[in-house]
Rosetta silent file (secondary structure, phi, psi, omega in degrees, C-alpha in Angstrom):
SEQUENCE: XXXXXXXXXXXXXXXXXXXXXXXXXXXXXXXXXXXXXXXXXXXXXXXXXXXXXXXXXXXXXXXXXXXXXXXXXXXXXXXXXXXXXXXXXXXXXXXXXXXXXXXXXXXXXXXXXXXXXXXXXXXXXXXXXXXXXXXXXXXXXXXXXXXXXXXX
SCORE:     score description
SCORE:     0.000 S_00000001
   1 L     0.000  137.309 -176.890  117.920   41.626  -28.145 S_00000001
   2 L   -87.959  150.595  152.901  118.830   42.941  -25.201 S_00000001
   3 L   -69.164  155.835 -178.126  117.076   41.898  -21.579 S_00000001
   4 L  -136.536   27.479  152.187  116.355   44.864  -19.526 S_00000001
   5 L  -116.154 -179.665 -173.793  115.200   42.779  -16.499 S_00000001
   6 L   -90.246   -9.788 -148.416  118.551   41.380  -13.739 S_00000001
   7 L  -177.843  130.192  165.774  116.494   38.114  -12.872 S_00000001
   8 E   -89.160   63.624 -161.951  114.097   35.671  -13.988 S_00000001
   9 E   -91.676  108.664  165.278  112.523   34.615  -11.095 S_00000001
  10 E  -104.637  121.548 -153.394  110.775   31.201  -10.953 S_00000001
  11 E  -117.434  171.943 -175.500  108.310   30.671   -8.488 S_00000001
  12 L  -111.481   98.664  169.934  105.300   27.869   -7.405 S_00000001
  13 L   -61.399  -30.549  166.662  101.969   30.030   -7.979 S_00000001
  14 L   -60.846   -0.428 -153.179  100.599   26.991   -5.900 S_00000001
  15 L  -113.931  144.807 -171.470  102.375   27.525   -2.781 S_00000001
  16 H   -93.629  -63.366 -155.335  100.648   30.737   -0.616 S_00000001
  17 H   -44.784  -96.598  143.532  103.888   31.280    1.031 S_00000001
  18 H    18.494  -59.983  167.432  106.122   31.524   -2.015 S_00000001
  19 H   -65.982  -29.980  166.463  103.174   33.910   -3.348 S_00000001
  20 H   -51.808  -40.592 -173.531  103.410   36.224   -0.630 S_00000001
  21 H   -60.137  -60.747 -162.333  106.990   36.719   -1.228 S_00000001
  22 H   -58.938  -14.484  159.246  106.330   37.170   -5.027 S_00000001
  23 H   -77.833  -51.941 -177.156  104.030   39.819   -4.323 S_00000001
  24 H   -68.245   10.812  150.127  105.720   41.892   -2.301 S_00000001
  25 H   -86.674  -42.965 -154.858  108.700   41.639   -4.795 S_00000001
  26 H   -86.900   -0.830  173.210  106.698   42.727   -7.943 S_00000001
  27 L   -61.712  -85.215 -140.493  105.074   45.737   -5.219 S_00000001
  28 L   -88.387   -1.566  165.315  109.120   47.249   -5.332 S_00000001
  29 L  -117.889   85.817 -169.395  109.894   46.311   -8.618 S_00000001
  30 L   -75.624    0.098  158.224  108.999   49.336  -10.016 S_00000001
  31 L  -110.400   17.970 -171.765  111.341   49.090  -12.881 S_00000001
  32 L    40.316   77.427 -161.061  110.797   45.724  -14.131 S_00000001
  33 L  -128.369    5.529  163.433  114.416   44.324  -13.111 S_00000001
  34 L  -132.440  153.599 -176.417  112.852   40.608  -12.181 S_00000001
  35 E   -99.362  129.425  179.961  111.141   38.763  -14.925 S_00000001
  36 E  -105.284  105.684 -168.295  108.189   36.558  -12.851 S_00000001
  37 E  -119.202  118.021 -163.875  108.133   33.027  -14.391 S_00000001
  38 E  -127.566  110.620 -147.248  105.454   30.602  -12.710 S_00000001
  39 L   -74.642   -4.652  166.562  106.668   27.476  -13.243 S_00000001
  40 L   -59.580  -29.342 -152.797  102.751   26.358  -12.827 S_00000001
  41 L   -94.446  153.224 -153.133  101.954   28.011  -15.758 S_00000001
  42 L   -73.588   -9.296  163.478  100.668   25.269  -18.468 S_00000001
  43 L  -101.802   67.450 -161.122  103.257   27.044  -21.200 S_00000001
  44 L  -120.422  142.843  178.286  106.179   27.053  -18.807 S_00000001
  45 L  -138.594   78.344 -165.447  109.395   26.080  -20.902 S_00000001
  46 L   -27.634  -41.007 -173.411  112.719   24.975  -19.763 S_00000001
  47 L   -36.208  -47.114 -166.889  114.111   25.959  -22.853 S_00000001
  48 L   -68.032  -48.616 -165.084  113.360   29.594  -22.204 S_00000001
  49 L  -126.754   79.970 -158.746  114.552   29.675  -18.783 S_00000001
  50 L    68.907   18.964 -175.694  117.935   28.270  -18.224 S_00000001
  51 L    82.073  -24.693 -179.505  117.069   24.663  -18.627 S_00000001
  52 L   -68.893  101.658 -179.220  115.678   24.537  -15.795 S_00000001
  53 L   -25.196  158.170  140.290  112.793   21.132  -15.449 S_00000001
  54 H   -44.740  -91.920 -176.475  109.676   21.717  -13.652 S_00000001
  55 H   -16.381  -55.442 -167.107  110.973   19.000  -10.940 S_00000001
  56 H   -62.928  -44.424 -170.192  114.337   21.031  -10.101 S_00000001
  57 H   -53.803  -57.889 -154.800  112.067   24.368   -9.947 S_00000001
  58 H   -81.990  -37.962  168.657  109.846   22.889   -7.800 S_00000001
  59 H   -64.126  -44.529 -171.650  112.393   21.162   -5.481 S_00000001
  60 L  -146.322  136.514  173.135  114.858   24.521   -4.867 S_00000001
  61 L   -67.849  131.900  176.513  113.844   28.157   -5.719 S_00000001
  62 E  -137.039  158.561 -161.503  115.642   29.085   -8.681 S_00000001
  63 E  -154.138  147.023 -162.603  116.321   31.910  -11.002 S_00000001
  64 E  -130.103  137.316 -149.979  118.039   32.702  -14.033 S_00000001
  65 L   -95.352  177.508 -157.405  120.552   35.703  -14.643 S_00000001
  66 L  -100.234  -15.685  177.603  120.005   37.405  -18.540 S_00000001
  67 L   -82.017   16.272 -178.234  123.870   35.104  -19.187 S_00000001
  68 L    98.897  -40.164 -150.778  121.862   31.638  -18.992 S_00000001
  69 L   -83.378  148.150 -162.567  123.385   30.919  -15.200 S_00000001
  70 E  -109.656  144.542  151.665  120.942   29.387  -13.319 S_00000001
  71 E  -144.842  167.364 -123.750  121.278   30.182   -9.478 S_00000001
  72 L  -143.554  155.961  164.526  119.773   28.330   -6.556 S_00000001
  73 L    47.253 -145.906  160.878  118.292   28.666   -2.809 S_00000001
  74 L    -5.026  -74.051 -165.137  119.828   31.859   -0.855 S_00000001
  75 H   -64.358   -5.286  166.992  121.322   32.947   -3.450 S_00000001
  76 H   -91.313    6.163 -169.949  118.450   33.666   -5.670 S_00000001
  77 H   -96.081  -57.823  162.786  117.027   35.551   -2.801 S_00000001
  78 H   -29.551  -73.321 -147.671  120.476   37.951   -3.069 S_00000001
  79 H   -86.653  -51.885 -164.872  120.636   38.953   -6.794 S_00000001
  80 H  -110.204   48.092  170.996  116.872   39.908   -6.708 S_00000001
  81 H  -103.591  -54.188  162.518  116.471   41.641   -3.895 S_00000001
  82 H   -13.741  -59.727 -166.400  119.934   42.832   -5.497 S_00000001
  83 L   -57.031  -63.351  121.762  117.916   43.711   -8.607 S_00000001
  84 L    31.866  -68.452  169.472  115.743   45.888   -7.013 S_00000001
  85 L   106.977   22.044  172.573  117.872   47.790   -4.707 S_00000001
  86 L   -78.077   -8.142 -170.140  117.232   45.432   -1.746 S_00000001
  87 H   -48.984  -52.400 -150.975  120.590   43.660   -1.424 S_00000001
  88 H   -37.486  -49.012 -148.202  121.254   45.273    2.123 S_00000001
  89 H   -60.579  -47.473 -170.141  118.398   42.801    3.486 S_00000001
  90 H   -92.720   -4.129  175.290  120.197   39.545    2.526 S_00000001
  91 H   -30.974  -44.644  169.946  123.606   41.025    2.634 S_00000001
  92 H   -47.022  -50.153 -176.641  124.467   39.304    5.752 S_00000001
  93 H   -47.015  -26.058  174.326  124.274   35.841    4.017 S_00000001
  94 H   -67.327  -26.349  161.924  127.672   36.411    2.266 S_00000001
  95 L   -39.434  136.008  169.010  129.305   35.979    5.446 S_00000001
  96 H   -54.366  -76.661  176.386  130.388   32.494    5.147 S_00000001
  97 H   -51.246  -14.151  146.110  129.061   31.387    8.668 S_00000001
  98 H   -46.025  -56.835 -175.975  125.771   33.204    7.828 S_00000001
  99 H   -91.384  -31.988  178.675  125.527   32.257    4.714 S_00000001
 100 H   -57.885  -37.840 -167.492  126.022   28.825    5.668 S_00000001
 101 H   -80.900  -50.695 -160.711  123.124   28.631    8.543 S_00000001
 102 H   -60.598  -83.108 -169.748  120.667   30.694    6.378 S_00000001
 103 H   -29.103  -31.343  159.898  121.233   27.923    3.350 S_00000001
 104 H   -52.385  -75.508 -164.884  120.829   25.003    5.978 S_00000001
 105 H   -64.497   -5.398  174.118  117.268   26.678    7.090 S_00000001
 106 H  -104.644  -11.567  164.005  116.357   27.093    3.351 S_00000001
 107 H   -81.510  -22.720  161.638  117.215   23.696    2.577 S_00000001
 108 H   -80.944  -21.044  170.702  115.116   22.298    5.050 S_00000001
 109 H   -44.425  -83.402 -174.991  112.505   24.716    3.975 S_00000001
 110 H   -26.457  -77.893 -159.064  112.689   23.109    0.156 S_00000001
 111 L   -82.004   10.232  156.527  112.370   19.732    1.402 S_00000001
 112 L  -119.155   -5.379 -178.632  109.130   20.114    3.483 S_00000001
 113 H   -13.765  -67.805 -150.690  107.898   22.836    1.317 S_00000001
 114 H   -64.389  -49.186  170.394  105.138   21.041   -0.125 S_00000001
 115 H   -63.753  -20.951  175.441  104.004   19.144    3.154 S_00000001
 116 H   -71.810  -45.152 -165.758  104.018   22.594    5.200 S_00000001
 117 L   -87.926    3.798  168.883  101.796   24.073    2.448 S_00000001
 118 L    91.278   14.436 -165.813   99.141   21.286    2.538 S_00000001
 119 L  -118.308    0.673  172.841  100.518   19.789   -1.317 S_00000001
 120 L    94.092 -145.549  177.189  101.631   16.366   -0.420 S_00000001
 121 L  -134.181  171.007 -174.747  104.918   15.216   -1.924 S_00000001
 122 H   -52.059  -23.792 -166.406  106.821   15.731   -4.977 S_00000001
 123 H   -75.519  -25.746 -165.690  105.465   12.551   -6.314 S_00000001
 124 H   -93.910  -50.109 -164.493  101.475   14.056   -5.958 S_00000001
 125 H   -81.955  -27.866  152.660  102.646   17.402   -7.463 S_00000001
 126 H   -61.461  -17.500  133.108  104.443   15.564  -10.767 S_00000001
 127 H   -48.991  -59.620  170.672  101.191   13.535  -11.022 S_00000001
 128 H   -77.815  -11.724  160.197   99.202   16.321  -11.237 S_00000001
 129 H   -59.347  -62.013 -144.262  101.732   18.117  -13.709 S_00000001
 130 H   -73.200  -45.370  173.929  101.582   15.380  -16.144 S_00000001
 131 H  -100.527   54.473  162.189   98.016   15.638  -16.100 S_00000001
 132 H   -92.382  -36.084  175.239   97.338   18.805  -16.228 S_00000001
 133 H  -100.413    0.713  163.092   99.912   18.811  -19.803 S_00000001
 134 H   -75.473  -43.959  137.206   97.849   15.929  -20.652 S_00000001
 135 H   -26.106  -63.035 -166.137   94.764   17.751  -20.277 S_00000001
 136 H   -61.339  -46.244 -143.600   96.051   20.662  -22.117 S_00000001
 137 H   -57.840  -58.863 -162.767   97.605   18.532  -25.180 S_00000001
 138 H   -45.851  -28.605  173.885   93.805   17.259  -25.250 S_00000001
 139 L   -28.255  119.154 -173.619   92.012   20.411  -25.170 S_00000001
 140 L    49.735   61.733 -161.990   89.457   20.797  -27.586 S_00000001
 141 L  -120.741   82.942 -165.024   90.012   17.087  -29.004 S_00000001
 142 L   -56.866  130.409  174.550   87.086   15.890  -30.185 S_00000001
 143 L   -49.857  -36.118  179.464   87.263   12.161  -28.691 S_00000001
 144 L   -58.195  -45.720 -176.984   86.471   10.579  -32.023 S_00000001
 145 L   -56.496  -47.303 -164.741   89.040   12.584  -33.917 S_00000001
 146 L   -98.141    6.912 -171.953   91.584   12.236  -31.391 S_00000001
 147 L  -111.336  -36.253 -165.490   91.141    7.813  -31.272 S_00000001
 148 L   -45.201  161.065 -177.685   91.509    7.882  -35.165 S_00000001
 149 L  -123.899  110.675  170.223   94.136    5.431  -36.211 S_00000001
 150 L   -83.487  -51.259 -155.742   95.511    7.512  -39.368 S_00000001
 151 L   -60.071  -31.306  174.510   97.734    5.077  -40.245 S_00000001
 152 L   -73.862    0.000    0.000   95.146    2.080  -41.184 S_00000001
């Protein structure tokens, strides 16, 4: 089957910044040419989207092209803005010296992300993944039911 969006774009539904963006991309993407995959959500599945972990996702914005290729930082900012009809805005970044500074300021971005947005550190937000998919598996698990020892 074919895709008929350009971009998978996986985003942190926790982060208000991050959300801002992601609105005002699905406002202009009036043709459905980014797929919006929130890496938050409790059926989020590497499998589906390039392999990519929760942890990597959550460390550098990343996005996955309809061939599998995962791309990273900047450059996911390019192809869907790209997608869109938005390239001109990041166009500059392909300059090499350009492209170089804006990928410095988004790498320092990534690695205060969480602490700018009031979330702590990677280690508090993977603590609250695992239970949160702990929480799920348990959902509607009667306590007794879910203690049985089948095996005795």
């Amino acid at each position: 089957m074919k895709k008929h969006w350009k971009i998978d774009l996986l985003y942190d539904s926790d982060c208000p910044i991050c959300m801002m963006e992601v609105r005002f991309l699905q406002k202009r993407d009036i043709h459905g040419k980014i797929k919006f995959t929130d890496l938050n959500s409790i059926t989020y599945s590497p499998i589906e989207h390039g392999g990519v972990e929760f942890e990597s996702g959550m460390r550098k914005l990343r996005a996955v092209l309809p061939d599998n290729t995962v791309v990273v930082g900047v450059e996911v900012f390019r192809k869907t803005y790209e997608a869109i009809g938005l390239g001109w805005v990041f166009e500059a970044t392909n300059i090499p010296v350009i492209g170089k500074v804006a990928d410095t300021i988004y790498d320092v971005w990534a690695e205060n992300r969480l602490r700018i947005t009031g979330r702590g550190d990677m280690a508090d937000v993977l603590a609250e993944r695992r239970a949160q998919l702990l929480a799920a598996e348990n959902e509607g698990c009667d306590s007794d039911a879910c203690d049985m020892n089948y095996d005795a």
